[in-house]
C-alpha positions, -999 to 999 in steps of 0.1 A, spaced: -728 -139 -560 -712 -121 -591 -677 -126 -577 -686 -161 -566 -697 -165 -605 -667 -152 -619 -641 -176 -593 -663 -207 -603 -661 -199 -641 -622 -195 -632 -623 -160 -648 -596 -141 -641 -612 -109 -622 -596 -80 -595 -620 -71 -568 -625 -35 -550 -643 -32 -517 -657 8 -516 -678 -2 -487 -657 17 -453 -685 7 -434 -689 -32 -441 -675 -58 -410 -667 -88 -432 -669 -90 -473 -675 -126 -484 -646 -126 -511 -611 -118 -511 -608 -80 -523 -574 -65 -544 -579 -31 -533 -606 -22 -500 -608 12 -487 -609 6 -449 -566 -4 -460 -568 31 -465 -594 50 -447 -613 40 -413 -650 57 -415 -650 53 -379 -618 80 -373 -635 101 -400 -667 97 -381 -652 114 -350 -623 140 -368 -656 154 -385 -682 145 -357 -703 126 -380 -728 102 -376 -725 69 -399 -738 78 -431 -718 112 -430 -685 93 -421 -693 68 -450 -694 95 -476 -666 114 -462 -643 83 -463 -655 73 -498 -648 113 -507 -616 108 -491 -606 76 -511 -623 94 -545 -594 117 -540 -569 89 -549 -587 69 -572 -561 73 -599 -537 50 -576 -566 23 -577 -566 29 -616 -527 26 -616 -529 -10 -601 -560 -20 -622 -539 -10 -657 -511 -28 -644 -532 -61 -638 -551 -55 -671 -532 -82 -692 -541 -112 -667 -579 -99 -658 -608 -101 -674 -633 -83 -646 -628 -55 -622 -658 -62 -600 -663 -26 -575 -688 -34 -545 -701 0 -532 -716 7 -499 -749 -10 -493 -762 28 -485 -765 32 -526 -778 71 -520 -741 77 -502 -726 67 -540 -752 78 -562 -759 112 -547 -721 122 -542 -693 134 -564 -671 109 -554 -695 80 -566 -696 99 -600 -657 108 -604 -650 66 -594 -680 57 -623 -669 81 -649 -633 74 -640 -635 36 -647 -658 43 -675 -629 63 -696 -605 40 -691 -617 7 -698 -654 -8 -709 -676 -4 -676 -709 -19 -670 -731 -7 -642 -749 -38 -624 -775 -23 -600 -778 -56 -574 -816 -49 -555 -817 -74 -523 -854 -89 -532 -859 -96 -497 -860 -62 -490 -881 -49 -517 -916 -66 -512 -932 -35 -508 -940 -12 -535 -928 19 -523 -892 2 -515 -893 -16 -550 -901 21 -566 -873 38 -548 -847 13 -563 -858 13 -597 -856 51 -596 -820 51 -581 -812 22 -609 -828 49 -636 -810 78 -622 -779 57 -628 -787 46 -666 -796 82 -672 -766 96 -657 -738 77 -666 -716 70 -697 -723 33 -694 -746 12 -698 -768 0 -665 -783 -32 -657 
């Protein structure tokens, strides 16, 4: 809905997919990792199950993050937003080195605000309502910007 926002307010933006795992993305994407990695091969080079060949191919991709950098600076004149979608598994981002090298990495390069997305459907309970305002806390407290 954020990217749909930012098209409908005609605001120039430049969108990354970090999601390997997702079968269709509802907005055109700039940069999406399964161009450069496919979970699936990763899944059975490392015998992996799924959420092991989703970190691995994010880890993977973490390694050339710089390159992603390279073509965000070089559309920075003509965009206003760089919106990242990460996979829908937030532990795989939140819990790995890669999620925090990509974070920090954007973070010291240009003004980054975090926008932690909870799918209300899915939180009715209080248990699963809990565990996503502690992942969105770990975030704020972690971080060197600011979360919302």
């Amino acid at each position: 809905r954020l990217n749909a926002h930012v098209h409908e307010k005609r605001l120039p933006s430049y969108a990354i997919n970090l999601d390997p795992a997702v079968r269709d993305i509802p907005f055109g994407c700039n940069v999406d990792i399964r161009d450069t990695v496919n979970y699936k091969e990763v899944m059975k080079q490392y015998n992996l199950g799924p959420n092991g060949g989703i970190l691995t191919a994010v880890n993977l991709f973490a390694t050339r993050f710089d390159q992603v950098l390279t073509l965000i600076e070089k559309r920075q004149a003509t965009t206003k937003y760089v919106l990242v979608d990460t996979p829908g598994q937030i532990e795989i981002f939140t819990w790995s080195a890669s999620g925090t090298i990509i974070t920090e990495s954007l973070a010291q390069s240009w003004p980054t605000v975090l926008v932690y997305v909870v799918d209300t459907p899915r939180t009715t309970s209080p248990v699963t309502f809990m565990s996503n305002m502690l992942h969105a806390c770990r975030w704020s407290a972690l971080l060197p910007c600011p979360c919302v």
